[in-house]
PyMOL Python script that loads the backbone (N, CA, C, O; Angstrom):
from pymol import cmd

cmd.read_pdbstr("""\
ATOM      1  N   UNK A   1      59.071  -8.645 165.715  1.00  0.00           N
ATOM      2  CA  UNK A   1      60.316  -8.028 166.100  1.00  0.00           C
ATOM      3  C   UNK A   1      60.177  -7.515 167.536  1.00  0.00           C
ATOM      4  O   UNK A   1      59.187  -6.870 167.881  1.00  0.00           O
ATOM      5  N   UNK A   2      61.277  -7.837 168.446  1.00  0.00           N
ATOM      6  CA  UNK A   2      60.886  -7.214 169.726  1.00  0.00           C
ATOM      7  C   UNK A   2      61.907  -6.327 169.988  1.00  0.00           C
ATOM      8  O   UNK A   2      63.027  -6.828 169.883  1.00  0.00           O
ATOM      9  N   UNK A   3      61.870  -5.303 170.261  1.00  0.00           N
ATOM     10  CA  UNK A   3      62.494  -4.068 170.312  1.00  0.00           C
ATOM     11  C   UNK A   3      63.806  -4.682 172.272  1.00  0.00           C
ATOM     12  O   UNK A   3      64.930  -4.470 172.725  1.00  0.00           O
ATOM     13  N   UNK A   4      63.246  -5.021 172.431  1.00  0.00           N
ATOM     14  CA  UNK A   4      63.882  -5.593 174.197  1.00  0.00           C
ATOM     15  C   UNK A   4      65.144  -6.631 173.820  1.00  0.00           C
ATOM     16  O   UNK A   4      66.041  -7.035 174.561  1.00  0.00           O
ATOM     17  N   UNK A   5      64.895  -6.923 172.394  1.00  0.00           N
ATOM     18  CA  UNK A   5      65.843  -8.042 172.162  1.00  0.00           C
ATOM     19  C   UNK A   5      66.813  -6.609 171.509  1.00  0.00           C
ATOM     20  O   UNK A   5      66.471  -5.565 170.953  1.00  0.00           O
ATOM     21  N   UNK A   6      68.793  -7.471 172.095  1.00  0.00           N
ATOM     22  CA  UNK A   6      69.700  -6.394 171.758  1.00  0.00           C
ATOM     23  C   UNK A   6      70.342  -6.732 170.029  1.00  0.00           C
ATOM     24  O   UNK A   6      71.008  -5.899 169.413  1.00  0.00           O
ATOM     25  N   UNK A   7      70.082  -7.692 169.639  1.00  0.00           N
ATOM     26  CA  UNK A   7      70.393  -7.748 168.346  1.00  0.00           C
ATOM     27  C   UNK A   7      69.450  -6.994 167.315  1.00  0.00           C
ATOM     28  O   UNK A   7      70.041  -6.307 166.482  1.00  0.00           O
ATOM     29  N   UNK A   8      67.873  -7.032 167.249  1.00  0.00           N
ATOM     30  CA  UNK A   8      66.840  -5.833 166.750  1.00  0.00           C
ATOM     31  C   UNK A   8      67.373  -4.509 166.780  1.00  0.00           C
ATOM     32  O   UNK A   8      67.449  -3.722 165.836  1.00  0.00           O
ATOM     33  N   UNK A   9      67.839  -4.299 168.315  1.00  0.00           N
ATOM     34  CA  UNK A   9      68.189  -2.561 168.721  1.00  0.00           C
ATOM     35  C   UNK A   9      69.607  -2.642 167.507  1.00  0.00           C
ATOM     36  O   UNK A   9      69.572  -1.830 166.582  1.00  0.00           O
ATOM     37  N   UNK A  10      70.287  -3.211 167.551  1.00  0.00           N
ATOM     38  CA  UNK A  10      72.140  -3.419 167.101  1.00  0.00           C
ATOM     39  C   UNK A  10      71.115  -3.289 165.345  1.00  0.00           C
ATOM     40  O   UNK A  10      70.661  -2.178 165.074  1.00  0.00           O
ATOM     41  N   UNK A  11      71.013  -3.767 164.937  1.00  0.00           N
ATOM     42  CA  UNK A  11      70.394  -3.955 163.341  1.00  0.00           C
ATOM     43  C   UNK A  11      69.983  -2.367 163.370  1.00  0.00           C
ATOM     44  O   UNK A  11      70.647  -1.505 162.794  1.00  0.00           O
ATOM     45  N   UNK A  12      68.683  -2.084 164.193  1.00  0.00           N
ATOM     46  CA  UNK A  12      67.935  -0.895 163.761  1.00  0.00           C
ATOM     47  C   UNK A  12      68.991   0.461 163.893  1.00  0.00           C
ATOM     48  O   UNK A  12      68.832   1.483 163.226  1.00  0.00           O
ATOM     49  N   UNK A  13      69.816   0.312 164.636  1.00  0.00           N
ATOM     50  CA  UNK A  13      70.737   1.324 165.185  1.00  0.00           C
ATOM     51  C   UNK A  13      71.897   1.401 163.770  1.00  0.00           C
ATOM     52  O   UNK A  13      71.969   2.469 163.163  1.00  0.00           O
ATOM     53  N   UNK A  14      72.630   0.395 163.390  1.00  0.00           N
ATOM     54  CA  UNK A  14      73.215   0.743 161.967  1.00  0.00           C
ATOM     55  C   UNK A  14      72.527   0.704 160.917  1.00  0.00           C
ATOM     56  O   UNK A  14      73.250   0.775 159.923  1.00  0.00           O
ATOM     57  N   UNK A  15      70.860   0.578 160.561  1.00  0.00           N
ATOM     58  CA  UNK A  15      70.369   0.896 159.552  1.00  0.00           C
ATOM     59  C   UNK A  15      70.194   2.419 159.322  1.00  0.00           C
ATOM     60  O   UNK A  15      70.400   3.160 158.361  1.00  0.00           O
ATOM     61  N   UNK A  16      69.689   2.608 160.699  1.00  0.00           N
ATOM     62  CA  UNK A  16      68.962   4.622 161.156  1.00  0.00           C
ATOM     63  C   UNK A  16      70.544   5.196 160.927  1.00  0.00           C
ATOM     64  O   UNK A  16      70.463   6.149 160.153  1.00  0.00           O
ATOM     65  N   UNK A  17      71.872   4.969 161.301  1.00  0.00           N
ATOM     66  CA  UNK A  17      73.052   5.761 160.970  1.00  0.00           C
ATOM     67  C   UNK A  17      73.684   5.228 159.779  1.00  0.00           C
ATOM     68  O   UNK A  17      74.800   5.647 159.472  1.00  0.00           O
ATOM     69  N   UNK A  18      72.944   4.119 158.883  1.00  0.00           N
ATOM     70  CA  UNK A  18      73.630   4.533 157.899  1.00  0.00           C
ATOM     71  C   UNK A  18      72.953   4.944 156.750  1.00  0.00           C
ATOM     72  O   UNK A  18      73.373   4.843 155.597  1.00  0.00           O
ATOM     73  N   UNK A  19      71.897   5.410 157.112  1.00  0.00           N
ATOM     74  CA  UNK A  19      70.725   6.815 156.217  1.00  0.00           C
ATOM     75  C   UNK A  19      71.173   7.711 156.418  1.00  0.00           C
ATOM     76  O   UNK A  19      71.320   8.491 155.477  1.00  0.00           O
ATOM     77  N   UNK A  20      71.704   8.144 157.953  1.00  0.00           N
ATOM     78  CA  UNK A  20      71.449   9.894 158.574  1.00  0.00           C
ATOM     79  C   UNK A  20      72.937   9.709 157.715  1.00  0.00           C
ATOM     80  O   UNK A  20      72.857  10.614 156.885  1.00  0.00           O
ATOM     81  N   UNK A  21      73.894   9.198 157.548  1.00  0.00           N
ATOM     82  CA  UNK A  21      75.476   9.549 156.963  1.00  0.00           C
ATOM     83  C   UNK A  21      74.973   9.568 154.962  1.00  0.00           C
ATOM     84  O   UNK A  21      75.755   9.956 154.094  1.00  0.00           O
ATOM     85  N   UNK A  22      74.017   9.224 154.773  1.00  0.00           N
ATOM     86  CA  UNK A  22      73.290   9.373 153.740  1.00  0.00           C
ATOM     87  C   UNK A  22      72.674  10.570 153.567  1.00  0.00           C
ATOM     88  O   UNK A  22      72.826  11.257 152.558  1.00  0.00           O
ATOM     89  N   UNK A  23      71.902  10.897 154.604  1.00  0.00           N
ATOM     90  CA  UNK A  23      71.545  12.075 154.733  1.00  0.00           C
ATOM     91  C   UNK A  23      72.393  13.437 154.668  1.00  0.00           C
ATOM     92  O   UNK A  23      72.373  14.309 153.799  1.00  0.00           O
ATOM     93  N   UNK A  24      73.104  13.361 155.791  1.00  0.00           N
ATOM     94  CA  UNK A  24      74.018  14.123 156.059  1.00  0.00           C
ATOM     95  C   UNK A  24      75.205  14.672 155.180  1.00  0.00           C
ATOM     96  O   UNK A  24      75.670  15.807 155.068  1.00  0.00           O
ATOM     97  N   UNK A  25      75.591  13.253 154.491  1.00  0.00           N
ATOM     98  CA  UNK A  25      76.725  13.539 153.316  1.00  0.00           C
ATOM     99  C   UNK A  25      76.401  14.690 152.413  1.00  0.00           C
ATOM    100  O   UNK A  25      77.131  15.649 152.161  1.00  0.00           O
ATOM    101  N   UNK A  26      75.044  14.418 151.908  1.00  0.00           N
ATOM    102  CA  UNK A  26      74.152  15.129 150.973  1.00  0.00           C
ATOM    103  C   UNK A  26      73.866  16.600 151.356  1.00  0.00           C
ATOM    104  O   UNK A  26      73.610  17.443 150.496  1.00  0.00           O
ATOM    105  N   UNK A  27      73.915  16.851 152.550  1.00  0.00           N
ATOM    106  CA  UNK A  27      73.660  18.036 152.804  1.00  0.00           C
ATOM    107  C   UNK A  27      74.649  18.990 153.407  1.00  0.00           C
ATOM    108  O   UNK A  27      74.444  20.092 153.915  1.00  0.00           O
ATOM    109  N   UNK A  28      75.800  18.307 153.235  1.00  0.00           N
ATOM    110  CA  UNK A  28      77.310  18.431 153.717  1.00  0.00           C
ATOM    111  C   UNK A  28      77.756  19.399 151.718  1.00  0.00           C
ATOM    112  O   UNK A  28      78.812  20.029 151.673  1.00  0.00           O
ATOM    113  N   UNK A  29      77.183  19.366 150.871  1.00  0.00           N
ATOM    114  CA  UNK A  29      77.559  19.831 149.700  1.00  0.00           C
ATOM    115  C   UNK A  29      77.092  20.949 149.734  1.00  0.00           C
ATOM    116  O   UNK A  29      77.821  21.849 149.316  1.00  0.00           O
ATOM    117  N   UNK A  30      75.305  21.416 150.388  1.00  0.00           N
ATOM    118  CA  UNK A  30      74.556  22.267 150.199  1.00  0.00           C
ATOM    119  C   UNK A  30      75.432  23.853 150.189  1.00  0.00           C
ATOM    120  O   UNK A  30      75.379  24.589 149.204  1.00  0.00           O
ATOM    121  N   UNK A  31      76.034  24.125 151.153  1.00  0.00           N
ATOM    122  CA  UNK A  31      76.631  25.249 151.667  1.00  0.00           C
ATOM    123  C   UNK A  31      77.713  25.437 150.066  1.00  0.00           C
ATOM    124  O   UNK A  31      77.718  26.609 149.690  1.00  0.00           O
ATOM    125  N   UNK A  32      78.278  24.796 149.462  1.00  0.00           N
ATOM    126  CA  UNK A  32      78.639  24.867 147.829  1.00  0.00           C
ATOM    127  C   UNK A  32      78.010  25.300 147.245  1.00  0.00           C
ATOM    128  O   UNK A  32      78.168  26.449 146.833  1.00  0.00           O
ATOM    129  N   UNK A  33      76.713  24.324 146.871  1.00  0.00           N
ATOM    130  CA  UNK A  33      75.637  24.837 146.022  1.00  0.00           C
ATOM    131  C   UNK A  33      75.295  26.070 146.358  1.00  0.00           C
ATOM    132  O   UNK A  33      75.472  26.852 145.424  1.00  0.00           O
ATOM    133  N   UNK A  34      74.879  26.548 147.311  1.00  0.00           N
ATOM    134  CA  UNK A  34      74.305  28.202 147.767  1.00  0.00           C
ATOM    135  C   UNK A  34      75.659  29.073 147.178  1.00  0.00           C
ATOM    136  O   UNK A  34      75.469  30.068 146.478  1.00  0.00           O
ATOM    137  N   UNK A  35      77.005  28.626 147.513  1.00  0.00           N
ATOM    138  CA  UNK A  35      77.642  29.982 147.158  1.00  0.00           C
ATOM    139  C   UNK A  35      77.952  29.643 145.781  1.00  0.00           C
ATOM    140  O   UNK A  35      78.743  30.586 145.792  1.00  0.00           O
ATOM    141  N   UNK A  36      78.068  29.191 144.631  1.00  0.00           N
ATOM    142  CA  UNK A  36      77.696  29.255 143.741  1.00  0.00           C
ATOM    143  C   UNK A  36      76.995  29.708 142.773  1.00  0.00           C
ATOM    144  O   UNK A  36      77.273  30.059 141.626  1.00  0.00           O
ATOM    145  N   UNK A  37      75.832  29.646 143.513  1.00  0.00           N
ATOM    146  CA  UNK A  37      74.530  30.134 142.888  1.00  0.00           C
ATOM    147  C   UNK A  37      74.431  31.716 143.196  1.00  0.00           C
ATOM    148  O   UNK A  37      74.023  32.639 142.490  1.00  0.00           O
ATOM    149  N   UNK A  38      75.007  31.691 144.644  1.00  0.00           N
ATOM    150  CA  UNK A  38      75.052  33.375 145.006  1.00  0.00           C
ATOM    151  C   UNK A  38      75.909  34.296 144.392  1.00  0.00           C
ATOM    152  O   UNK A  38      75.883  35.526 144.438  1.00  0.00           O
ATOM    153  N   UNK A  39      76.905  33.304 143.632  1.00  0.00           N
ATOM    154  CA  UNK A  39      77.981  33.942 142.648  1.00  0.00           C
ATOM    155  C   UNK A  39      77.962  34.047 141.122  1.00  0.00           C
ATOM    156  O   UNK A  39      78.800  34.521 140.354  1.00  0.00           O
ATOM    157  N   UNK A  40      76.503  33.341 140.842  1.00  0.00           N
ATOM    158  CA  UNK A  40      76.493  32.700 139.527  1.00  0.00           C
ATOM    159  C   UNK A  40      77.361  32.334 138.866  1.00  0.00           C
ATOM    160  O   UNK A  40      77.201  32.114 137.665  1.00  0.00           O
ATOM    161  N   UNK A  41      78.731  32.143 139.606  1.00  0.00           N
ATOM    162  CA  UNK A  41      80.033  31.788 138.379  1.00  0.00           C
ATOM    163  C   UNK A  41      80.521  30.345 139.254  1.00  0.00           C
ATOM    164  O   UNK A  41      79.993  29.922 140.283  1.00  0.00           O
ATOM    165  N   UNK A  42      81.590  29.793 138.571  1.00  0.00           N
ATOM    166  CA  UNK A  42      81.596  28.689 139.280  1.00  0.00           C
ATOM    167  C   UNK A  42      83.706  28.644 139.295  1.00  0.00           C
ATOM    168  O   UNK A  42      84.517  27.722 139.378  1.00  0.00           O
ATOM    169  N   UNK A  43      83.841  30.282 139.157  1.00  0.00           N
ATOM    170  CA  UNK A  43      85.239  30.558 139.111  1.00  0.00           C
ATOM    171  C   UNK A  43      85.839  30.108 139.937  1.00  0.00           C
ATOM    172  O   UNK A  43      85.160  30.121 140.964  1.00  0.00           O
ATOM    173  N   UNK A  44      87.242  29.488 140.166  1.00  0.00           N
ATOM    174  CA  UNK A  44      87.739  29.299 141.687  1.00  0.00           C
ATOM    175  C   UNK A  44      87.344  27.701 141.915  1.00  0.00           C
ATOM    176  O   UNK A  44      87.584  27.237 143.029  1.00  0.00           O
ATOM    177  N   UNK A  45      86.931  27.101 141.215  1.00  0.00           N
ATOM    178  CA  UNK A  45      86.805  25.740 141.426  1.00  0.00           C
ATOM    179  C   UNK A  45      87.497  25.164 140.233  1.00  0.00           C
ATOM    180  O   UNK A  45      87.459  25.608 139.086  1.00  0.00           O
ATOM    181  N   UNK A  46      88.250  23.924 140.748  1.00  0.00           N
ATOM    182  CA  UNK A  46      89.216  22.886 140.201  1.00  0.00           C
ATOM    183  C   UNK A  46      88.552  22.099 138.914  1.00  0.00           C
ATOM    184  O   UNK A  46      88.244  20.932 139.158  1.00  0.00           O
ATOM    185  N   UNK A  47      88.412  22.350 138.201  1.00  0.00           N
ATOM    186  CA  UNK A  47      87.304  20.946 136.904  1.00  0.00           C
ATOM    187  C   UNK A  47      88.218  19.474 137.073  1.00  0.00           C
ATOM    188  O   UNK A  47      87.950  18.290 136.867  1.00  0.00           O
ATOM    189  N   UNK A  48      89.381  20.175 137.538  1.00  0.00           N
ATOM    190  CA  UNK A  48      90.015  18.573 137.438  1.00  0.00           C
ATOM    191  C   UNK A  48      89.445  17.592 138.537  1.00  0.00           C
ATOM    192  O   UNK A  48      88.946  16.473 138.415  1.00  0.00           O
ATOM    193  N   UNK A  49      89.690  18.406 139.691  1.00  0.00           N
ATOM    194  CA  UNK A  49      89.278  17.650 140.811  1.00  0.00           C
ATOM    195  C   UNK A  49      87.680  17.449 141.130  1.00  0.00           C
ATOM    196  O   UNK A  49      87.075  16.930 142.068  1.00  0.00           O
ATOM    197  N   UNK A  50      87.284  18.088 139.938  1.00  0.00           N
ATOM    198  CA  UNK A  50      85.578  17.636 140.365  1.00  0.00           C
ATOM    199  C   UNK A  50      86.009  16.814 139.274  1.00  0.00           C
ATOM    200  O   UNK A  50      85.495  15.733 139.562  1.00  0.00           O
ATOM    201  N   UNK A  51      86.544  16.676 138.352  1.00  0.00           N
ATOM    202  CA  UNK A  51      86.307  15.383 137.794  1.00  0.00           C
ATOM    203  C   UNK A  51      86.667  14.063 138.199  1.00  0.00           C
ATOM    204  O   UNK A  51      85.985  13.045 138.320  1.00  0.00           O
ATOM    205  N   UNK A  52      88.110  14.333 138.418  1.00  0.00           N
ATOM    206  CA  UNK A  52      88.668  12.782 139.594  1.00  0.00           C
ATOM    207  C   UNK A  52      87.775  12.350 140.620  1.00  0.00           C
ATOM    208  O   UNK A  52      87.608  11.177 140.953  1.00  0.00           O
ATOM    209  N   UNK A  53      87.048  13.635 141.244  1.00  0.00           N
ATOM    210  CA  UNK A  53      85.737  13.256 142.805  1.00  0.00           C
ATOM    211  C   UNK A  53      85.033  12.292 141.964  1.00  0.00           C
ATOM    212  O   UNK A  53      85.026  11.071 142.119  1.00  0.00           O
ATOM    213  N   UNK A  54      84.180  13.269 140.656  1.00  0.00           N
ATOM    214  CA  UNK A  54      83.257  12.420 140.331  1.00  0.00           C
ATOM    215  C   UNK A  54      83.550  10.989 139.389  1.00  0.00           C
ATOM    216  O   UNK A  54      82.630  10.414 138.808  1.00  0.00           O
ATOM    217  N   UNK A  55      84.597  10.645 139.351  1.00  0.00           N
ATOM    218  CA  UNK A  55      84.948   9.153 138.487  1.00  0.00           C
ATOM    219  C   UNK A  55      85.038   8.539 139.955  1.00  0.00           C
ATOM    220  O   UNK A  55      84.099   7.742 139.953  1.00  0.00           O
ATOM    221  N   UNK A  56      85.527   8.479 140.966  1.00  0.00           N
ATOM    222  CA  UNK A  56      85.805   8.151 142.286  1.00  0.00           C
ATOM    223  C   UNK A  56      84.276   7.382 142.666  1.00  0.00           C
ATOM    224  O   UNK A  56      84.068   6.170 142.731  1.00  0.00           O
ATOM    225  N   UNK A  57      83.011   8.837 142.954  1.00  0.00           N
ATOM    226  CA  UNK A  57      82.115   8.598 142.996  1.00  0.00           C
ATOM    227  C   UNK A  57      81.674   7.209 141.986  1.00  0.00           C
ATOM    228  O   UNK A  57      81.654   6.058 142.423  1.00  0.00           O
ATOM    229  N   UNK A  58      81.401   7.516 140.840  1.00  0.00           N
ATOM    230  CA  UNK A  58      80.688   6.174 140.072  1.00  0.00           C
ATOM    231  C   UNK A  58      81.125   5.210 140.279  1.00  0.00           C
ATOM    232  O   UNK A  58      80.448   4.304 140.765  1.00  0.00           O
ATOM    233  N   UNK A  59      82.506   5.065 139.958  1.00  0.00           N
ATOM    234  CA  UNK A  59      83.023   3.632 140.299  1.00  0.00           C
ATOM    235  C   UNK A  59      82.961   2.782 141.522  1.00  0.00           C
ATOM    236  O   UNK A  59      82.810   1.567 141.647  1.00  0.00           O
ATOM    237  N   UNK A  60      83.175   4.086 142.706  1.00  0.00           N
ATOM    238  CA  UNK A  60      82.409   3.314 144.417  1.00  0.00           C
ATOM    239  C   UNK A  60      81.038   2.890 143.925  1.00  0.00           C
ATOM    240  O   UNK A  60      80.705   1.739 144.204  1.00  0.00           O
ATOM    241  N   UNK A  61      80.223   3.616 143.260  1.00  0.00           N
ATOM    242  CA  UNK A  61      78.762   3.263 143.321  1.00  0.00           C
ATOM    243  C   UNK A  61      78.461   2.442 142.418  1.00  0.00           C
ATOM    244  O   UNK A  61      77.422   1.829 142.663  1.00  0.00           O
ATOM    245  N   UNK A  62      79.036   2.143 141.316  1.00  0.00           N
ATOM    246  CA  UNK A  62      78.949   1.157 140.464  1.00  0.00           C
ATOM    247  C   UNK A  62      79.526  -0.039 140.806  1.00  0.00           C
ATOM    248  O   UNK A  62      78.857  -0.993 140.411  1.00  0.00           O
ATOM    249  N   UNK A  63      80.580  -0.348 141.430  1.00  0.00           N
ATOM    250  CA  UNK A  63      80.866  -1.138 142.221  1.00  0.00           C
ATOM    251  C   UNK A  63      80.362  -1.898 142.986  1.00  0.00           C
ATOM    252  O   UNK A  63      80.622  -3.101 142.983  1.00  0.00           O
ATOM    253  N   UNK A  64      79.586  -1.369 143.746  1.00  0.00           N
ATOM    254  CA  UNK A  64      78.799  -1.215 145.558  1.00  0.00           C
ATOM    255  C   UNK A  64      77.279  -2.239 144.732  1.00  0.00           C
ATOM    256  O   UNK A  64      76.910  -3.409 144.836  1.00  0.00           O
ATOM    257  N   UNK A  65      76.840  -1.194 144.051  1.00  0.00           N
ATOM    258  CA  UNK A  65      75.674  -1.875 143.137  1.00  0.00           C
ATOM    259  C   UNK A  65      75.844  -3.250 142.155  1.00  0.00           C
ATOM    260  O   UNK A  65      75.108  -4.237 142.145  1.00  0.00           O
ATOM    261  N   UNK A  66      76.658  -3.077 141.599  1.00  0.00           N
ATOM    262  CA  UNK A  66      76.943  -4.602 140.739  1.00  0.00           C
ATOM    263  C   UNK A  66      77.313  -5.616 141.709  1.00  0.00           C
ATOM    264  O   UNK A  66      77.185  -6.814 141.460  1.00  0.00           O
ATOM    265  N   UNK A  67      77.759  -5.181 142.785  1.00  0.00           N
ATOM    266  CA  UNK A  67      78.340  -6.354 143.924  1.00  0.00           C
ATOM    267  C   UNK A  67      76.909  -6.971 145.068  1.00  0.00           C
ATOM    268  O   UNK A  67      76.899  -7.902 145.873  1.00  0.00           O
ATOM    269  N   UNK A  68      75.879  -6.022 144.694  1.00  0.00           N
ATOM    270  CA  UNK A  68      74.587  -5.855 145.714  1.00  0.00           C
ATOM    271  C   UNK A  68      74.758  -5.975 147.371  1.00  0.00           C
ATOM    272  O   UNK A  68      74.326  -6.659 148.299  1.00  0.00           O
ATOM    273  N   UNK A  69      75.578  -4.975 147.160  1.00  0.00           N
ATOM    274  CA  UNK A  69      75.500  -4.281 148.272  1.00  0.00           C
ATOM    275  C   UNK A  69      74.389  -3.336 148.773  1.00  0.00           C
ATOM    276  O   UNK A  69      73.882  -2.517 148.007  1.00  0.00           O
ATOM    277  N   UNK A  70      73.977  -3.465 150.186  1.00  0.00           N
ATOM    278  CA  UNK A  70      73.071  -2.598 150.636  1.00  0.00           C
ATOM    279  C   UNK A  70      72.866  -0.652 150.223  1.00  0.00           C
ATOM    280  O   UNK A  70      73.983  -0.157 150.369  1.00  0.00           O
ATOM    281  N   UNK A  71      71.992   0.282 149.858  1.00  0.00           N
ATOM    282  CA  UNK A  71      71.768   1.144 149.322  1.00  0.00           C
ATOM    283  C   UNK A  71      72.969   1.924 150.618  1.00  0.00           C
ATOM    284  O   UNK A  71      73.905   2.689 150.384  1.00  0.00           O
ATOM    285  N   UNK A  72      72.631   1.538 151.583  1.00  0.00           N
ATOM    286  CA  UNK A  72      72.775   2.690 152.621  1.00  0.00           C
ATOM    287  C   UNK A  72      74.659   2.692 153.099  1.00  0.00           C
ATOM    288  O   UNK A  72      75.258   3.475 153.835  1.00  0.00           O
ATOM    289  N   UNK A  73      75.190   1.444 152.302  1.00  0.00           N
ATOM    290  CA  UNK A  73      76.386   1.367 152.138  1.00  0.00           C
ATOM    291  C   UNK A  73      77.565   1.917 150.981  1.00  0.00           C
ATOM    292  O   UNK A  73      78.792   1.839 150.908  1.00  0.00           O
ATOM    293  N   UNK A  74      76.804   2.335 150.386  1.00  0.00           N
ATOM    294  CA  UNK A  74      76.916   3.402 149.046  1.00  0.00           C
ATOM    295  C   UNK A  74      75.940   5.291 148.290  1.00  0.00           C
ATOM    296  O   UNK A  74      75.908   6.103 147.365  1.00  0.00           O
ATOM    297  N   UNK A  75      75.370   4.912 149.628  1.00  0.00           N
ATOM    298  CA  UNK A  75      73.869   6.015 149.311  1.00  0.00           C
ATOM    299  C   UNK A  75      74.744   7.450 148.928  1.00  0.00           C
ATOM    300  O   UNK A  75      75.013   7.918 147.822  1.00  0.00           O
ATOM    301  N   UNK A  76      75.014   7.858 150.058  1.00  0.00           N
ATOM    302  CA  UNK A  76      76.451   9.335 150.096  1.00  0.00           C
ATOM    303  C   UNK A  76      76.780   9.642 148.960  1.00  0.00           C
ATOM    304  O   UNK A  76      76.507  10.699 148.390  1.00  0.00           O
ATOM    305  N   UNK A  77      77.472   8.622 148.489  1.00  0.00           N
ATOM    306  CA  UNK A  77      78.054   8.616 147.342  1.00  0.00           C
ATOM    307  C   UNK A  77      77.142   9.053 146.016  1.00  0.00           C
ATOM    308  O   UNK A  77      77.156  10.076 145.331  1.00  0.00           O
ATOM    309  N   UNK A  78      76.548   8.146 145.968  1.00  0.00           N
ATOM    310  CA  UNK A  78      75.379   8.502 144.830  1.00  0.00           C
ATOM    311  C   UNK A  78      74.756   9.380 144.941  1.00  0.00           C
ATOM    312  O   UNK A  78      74.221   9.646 143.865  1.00  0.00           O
ATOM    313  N   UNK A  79      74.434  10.206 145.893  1.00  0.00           N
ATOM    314  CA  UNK A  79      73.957  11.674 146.145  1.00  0.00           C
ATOM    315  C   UNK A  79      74.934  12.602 145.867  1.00  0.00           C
ATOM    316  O   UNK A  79      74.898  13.192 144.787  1.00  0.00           O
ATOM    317  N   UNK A  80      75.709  12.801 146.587  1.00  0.00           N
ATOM    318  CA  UNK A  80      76.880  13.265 146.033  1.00  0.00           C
ATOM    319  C   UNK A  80      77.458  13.882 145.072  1.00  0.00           C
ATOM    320  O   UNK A  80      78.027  14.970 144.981  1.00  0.00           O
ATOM    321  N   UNK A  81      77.072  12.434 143.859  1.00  0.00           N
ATOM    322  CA  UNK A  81      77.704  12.616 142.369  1.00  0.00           C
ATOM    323  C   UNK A  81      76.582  13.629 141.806  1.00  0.00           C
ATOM    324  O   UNK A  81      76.706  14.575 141.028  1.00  0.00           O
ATOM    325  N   UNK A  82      75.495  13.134 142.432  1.00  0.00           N
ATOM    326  CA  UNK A  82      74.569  14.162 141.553  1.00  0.00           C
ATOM    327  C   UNK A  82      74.327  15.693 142.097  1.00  0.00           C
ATOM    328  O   UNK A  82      73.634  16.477 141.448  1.00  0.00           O
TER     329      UNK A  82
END
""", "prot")
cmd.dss("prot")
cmd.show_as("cartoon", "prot")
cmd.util.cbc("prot")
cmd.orient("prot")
């Protein structure tokens, strides 16, 4: 692989951003989880709409996966749900 060639850089460049949006998605929830936990109650949140999120979620990811699609084109998601 030669790093000087611009199609290598173009490949490595949407593999590395589409982890960090993997990454990132995932840690885009955290600030939830903390006040939650800092509240121990989970009052004030929708069950409906975490449920519609999370059917949303599986079916993108069940989808994405039965179709074999790349991880990093569905990753978010599957973090996400969990």
């Amino acid at each position: 692989m030669e790093f000087d060639d611009i199609e290598c850089l173009k490949v490595t460049f949407i593999k590395t951003l589409g982890y960090a949006i993997v990454v990132l998605a995932t840690v885009g929830k955290v600030p939830q989880i903390v006040n939650i936990l800092k509240a121990g109650s989970t009052d004030g949140l929708s069950m409906f709409s975490i449920f519609v999120e999370s059917v949303g979620y599986v079916l993108t990811v069940g989808y994405n996966y039965h179709s074999g699609y790349p991880f990093g084109t569905y990753g978010e998601l599957f973090f996400l749900f969990l």
